[in-house]
Phi, psi and omega in degrees: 000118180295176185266344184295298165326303210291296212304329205280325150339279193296313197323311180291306181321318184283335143332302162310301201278023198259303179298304173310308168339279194315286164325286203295346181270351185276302174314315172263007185282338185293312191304101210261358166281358171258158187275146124025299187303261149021271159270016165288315170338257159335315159292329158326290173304308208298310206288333215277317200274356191039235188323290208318285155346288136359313199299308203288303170330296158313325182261329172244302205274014144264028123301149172241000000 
């Protein structure tokens, strides 16, 4: 498998998790009930953890 295939392979995953980012840092900067702190907090995960991050955001921090 060439390097040309593995990139034309991944690229939509990465896209995806590229997007998925992008939607959870909108959400959470959207949040007027959360303080400053919060959300650095949150963005932080998001950016560090890449997917896991996402995950965790989606499922724990949007409970209201």
């Amino acid at each position: 498998m060439s390097l040309a295939e593995v990139v034309r392979l991944l690229l939509p995953v990465i896209a995806l998790q590229v997007a998925l980012q992008v939607y959870s840092l909108y959400l959470i900067v959207r949040r007027s009930e959360w303080g400053l702190g919060t959300k650095v907090k949150w963005s932080v995960v998001v950016i560090a953890l890449g997917v896991l991050g996402v995950l965790a955001f989606l499922f724990l921090g949007r409970r209201r």
